[in-house]
TORKOL-4160 file (C-alpha; in steps of 0.2 Angstrom, whole numbers, padded with zeros to 4 digits, m for minus):
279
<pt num="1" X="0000" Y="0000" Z="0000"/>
<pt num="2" X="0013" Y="0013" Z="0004"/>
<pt num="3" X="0021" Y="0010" Z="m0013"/>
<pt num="4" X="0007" Y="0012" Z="m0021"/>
<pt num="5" X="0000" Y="0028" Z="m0013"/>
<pt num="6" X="0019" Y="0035" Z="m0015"/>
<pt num="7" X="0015" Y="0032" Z="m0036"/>
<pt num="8" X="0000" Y="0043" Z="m0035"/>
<pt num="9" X="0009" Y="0055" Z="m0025"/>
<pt num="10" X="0021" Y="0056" Z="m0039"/>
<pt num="11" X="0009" Y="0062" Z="m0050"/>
<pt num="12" X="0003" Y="0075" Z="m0036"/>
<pt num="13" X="0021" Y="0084" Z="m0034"/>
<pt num="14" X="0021" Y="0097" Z="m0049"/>
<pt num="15" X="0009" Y="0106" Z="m0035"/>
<pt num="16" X="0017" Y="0118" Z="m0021"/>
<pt num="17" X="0010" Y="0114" Z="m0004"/>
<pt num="18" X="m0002" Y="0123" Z="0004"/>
<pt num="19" X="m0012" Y="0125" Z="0020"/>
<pt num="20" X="m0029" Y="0119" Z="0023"/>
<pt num="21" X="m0036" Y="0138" Z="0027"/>
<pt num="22" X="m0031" Y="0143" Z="0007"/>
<pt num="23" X="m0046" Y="0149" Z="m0003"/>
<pt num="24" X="m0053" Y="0139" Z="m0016"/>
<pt num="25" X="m0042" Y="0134" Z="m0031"/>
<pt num="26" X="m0059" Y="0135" Z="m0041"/>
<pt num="27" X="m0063" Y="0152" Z="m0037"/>
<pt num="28" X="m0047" Y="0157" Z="m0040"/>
<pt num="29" X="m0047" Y="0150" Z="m0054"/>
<pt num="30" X="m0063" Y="0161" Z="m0060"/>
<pt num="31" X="m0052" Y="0177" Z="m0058"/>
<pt num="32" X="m0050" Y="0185" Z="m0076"/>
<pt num="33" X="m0034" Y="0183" Z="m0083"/>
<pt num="34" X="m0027" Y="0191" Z="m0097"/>
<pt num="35" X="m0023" Y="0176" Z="m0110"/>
<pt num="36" X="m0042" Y="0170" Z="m0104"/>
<pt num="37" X="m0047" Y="0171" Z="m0123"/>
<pt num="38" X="m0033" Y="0156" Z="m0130"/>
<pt num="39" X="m0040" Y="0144" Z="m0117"/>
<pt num="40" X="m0060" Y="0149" Z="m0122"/>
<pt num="41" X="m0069" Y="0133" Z="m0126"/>
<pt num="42" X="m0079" Y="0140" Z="m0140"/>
<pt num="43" X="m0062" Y="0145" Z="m0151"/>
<pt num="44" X="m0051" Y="0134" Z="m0159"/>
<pt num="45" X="m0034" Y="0143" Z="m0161"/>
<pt num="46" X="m0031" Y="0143" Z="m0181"/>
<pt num="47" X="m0010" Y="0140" Z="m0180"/>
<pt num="48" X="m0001" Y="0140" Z="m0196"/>
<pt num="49" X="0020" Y="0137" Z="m0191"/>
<pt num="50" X="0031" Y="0140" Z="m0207"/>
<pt num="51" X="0050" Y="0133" Z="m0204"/>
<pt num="52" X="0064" Y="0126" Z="m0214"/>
<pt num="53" X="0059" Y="0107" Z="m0222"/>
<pt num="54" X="0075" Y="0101" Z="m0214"/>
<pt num="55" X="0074" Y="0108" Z="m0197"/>
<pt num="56" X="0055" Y="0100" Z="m0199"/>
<pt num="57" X="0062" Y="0083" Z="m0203"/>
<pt num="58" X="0075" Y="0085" Z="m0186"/>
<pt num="59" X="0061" Y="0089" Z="m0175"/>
<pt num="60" X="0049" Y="0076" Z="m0180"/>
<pt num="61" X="0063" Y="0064" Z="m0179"/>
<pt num="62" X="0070" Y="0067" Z="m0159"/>
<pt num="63" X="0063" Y="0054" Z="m0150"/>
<pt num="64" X="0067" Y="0048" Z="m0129"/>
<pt num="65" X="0065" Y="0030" Z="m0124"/>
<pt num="66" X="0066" Y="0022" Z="m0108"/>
<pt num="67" X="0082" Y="0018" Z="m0109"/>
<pt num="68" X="0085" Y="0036" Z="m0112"/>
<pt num="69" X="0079" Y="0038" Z="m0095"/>
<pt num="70" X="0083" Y="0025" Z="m0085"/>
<pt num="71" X="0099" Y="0019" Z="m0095"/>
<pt num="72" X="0116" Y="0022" Z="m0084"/>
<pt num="73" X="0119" Y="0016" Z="m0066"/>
<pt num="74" X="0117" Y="0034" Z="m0062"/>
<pt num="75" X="0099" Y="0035" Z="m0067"/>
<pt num="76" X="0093" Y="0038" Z="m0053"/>
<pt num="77" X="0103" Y="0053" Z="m0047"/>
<pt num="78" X="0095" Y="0069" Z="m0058"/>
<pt num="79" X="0082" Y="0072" Z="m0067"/>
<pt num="80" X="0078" Y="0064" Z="m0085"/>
<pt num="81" X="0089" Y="0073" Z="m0098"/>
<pt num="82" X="0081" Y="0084" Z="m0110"/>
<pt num="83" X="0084" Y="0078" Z="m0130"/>
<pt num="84" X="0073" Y="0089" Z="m0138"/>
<pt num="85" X="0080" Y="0104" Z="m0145"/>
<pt num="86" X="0071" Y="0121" Z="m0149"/>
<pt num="87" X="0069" Y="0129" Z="m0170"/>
<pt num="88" X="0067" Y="0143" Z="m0176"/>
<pt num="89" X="0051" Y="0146" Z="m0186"/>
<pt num="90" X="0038" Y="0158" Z="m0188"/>
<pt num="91" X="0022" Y="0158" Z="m0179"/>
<pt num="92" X="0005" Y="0163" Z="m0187"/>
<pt num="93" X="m0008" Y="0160" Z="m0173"/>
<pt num="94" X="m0026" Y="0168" Z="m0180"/>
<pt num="95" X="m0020" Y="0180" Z="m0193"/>
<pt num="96" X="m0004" Y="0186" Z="m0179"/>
<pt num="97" X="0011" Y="0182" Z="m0187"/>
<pt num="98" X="0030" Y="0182" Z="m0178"/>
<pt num="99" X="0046" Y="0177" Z="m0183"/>
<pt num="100" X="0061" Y="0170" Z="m0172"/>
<pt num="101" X="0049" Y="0157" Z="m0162"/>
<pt num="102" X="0054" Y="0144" Z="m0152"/>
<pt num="103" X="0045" Y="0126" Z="m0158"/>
<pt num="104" X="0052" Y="0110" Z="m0153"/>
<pt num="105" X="0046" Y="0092" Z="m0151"/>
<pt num="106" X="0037" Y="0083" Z="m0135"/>
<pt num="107" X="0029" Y="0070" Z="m0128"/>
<pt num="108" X="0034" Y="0053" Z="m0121"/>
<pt num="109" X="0030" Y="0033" Z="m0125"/>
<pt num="110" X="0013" Y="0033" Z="m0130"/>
<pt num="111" X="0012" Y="0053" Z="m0135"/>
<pt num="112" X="0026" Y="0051" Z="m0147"/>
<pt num="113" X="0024" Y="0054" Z="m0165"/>
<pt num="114" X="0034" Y="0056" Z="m0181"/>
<pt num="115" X="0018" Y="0060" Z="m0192"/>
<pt num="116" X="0010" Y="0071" Z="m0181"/>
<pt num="117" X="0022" Y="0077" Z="m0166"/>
<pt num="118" X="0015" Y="0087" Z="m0150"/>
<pt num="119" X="0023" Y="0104" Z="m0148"/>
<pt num="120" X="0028" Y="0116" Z="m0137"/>
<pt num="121" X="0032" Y="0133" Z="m0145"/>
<pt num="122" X="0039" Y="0147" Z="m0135"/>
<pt num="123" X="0038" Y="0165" Z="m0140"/>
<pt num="124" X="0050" Y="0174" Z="m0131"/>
<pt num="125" X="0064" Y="0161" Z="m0131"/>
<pt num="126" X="0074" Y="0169" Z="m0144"/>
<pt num="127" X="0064" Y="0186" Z="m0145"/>
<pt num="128" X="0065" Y="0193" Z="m0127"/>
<pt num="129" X="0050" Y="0200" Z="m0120"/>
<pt num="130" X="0038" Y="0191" Z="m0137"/>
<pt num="131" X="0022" Y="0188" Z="m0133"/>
<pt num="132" X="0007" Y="0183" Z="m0143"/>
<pt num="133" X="m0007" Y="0196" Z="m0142"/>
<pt num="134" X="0003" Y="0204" Z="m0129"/>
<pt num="135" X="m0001" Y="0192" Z="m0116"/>
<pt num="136" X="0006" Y="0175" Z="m0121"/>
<pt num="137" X="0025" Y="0169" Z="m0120"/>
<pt num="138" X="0020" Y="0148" Z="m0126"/>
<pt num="139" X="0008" Y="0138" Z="m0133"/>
<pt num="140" X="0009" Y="0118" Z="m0128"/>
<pt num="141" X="0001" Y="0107" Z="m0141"/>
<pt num="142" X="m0003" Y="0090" Z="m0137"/>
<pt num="143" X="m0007" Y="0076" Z="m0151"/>
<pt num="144" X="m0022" Y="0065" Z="m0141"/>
<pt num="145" X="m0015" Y="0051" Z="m0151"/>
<pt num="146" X="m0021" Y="0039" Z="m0139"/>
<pt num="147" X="m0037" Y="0050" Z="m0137"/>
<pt num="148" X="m0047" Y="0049" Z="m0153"/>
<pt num="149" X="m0061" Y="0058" Z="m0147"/>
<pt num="150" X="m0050" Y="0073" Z="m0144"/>
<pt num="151" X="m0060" Y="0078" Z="m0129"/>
<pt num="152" X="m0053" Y="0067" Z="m0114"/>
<pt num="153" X="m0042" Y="0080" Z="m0109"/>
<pt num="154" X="m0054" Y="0096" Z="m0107"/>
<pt num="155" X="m0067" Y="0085" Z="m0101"/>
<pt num="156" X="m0058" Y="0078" Z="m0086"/>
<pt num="157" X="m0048" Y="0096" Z="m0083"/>
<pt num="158" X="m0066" Y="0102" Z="m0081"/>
<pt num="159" X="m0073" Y="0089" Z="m0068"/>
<pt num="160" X="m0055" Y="0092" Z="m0060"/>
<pt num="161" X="m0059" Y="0110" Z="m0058"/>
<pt num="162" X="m0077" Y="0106" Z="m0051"/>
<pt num="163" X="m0069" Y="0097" Z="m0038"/>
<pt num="164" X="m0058" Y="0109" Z="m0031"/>
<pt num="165" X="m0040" Y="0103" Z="m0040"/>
<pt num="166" X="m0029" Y="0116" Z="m0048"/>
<pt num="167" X="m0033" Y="0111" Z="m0067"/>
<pt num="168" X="m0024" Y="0121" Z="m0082"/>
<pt num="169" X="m0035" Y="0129" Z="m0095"/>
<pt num="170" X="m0037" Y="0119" Z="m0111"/>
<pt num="171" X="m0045" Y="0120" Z="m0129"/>
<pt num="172" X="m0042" Y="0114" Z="m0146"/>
<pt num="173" X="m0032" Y="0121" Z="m0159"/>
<pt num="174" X="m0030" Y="0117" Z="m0178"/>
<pt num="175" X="m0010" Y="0115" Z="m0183"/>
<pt num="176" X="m0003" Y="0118" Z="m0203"/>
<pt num="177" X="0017" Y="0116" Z="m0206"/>
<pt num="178" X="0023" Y="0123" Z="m0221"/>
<pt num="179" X="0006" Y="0123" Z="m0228"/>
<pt num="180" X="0001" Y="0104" Z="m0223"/>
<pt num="181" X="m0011" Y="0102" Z="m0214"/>
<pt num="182" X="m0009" Y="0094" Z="m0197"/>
<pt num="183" X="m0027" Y="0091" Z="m0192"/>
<pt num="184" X="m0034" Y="0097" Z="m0173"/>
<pt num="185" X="m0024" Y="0098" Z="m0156"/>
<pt num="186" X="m0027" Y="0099" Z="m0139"/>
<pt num="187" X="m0021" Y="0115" Z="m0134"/>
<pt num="188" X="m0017" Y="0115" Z="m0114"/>
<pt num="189" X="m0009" Y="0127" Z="m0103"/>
<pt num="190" X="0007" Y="0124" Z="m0096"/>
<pt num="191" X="0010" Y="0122" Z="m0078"/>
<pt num="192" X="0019" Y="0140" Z="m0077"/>
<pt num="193" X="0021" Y="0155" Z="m0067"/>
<pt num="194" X="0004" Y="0160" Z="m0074"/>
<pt num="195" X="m0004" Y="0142" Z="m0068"/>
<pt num="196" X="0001" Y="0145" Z="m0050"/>
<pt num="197" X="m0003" Y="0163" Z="m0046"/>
<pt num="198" X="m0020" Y="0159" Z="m0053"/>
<pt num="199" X="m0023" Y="0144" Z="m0042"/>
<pt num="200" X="m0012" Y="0146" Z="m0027"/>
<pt num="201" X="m0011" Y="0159" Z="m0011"/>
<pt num="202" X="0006" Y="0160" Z="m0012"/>
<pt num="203" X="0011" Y="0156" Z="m0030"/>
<pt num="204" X="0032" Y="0156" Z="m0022"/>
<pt num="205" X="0033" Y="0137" Z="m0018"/>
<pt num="206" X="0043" Y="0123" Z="m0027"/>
<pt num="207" X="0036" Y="0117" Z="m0044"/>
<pt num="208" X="0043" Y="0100" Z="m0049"/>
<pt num="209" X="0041" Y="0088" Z="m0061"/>
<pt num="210" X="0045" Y="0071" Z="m0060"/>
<pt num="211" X="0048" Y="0061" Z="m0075"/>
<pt num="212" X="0047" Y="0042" Z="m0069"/>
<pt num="213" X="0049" Y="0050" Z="m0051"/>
<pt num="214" X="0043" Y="0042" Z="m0036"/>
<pt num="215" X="0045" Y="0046" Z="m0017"/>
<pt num="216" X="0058" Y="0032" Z="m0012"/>
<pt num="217" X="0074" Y="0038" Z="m0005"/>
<pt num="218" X="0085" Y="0032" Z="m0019"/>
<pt num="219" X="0074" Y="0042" Z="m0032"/>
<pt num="220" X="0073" Y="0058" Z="m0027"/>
<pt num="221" X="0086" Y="0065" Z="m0036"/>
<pt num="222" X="0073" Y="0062" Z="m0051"/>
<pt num="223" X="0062" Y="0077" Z="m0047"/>
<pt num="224" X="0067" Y="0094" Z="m0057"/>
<pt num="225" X="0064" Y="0109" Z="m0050"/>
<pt num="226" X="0054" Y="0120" Z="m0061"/>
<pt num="227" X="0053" Y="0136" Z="m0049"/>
<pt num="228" X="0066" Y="0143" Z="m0037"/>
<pt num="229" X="0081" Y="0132" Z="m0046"/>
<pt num="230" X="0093" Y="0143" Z="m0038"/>
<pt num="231" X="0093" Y="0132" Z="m0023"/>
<pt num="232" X="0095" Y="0113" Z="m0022"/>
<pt num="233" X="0087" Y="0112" Z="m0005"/>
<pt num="234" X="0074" Y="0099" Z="m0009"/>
<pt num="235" X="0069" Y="0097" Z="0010"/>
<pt num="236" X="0050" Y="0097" Z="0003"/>
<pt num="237" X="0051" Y="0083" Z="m0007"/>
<pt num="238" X="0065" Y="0074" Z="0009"/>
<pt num="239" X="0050" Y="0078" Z="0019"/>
<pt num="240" X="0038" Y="0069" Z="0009"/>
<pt num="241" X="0048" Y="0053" Z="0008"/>
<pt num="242" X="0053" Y="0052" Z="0026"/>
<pt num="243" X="0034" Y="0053" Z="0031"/>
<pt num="244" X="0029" Y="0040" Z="0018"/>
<pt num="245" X="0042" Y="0025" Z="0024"/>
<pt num="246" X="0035" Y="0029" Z="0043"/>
<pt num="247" X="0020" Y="0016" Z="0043"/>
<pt num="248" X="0015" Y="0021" Z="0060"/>
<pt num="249" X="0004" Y="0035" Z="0065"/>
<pt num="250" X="0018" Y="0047" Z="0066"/>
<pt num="251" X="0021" Y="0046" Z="0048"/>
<pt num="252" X="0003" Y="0050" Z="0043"/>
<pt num="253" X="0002" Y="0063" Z="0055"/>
<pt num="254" X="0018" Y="0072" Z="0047"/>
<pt num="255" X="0012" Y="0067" Z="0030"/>
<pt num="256" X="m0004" Y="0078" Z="0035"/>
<pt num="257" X="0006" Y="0094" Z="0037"/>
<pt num="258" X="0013" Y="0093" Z="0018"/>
<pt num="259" X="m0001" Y="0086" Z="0010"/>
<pt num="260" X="m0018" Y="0091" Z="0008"/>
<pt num="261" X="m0025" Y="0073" Z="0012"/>
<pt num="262" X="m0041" Y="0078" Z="0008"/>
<pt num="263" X="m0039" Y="0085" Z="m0010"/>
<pt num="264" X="m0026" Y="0071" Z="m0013"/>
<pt num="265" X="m0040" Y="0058" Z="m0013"/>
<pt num="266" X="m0052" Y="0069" Z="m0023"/>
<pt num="267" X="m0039" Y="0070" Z="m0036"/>
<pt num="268" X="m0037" Y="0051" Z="m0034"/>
<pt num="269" X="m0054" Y="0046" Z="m0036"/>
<pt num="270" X="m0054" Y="0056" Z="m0050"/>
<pt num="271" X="m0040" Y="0049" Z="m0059"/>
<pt num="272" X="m0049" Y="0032" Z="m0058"/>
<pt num="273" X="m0067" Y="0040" Z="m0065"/>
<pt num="274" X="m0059" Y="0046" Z="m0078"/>
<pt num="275" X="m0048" Y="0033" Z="m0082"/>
<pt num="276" X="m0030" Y="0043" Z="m0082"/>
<pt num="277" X="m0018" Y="0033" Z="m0085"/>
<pt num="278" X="m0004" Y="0042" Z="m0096"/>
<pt num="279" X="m0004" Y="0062" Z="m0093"/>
């Protein structure tokens, strides 16, 4: 049991702790926010990316394995390197074009894709202070290959939301390269600065991310820290481990003053109602 509550948690860590007195992450969440209109339900985002046919070719090409990962006695000691590498295109989202945008290749296992990639394309990555319509520095677009309805995502984000759990905004977007046209997206927010001063009291804590991470002792250098990386204290996530290898009443007592137990098993019941299984 403790292993597997310690997976689910896994999945739990890309949100900074907070106390049990913070307001509502769903009425936060109904607080205007200026990039509002890229995540409205009713609009598909029209993109249209124009880059070189070779750097095209590159990009589709880079793929990870788990060997990539987990290859190396020293797996285990850092976070999953990052082989995906950023080109330069030009980005036409709804009639707004710009040059010098970052756009590179994601996704992992099931995701992957040579015909029809996920994206993430970044804005102000080689242009400093780009933004689309003024509000927007990336745009993260996810294939659904595994999804062919298209609409798991924004459905279960939603019935996240309604239960309390900081969700990202998500909508659809059509994709053209060089003119060919890639079909529809799943358009989603990523789990930014942005994300967490919509959702969170104090939008300062540690964001992770955890690529095959888990809270055992010999994994936690596994987590990257996505906010705050100037420091390597990781004393949150130590904190974490330490409580979940106590099986007495003392460690489920400590494990209650980091984690919101409560919200942790609503987002838990939800993954099985919904069926989650691969992000």
């Amino acid at each position: 049991m403790l292993l597997l509550i310690s997976s689910f948690l896994c999945a739990f860590v890309s949100l900074p702790a907070e106390s049990e007195s913070q307001p509502s992450p769903v009425n936060k969440s109904a607080q205007s926010d200026p990039s509002d209109a890229y995540y409205a339900l009713d609009r598909v985002l029209n993109v249209n990316i124009d880059i070189s046919p070779t750097g095209w070719d590159s990009l589709r090409a880079q793929t990870r394995t788990l060997a990539d990962i987990l290859g190396g006695k020293d797996c285990l000691d850092k976070p999953a390197d990052d082989i995906f590498s950023w080109f330069n295109a030009t980005v036409t989202v709804d009639g707004e074009t710009h040059t010098d945008v970052a756009v590179r290749k994601k996704g992992f296992l099931g995701s992957l894709s040579m015909e029809k990639p996920s994206l993430k394309i970044r804005f102000d990555k080689f242009v400093d202070e780009q933004l689309l319509g003024g509000v927007l520095k990336r745009l993260t677009l996810n294939n659904a290959q595994q999804d062919p309805s298209m609409i798991n995502t924004c459905l279960s984000y939603h019935l996240f939301a309604q239960a309390g759990i900081p969700t990202p905004r998500c909508n659809f977007a059509t994709l053209r390269v060089n003119g060919e046209d890639m079909g529809l997206y799943v358009q989603v927010e990523s789990i930014k600065t942005r994300f967490l001063e919509r959702n969170f009291a104090d939008p300062t804590g540690n964001l992770y991310e955890g690529t095959l991470s888990d809270f055992r002792p010999d994994w936690r250098g596994t987590f990257e820290k996505k906010t705050n990386e100037g420091t390597r204290d990781q004393t949150d996530i130590d904190a974490v481990i330490n409580a979940l290898q106590d099986p007495s009443p003392t460690g489920l007592a400590a494990l209650k003053e980091i984690v919101d137990i409560d919200r942790f098993l609503t987002f838990w019941a939800l993954e099985v109602l919904v069926g989650h299984w691969d992000g």
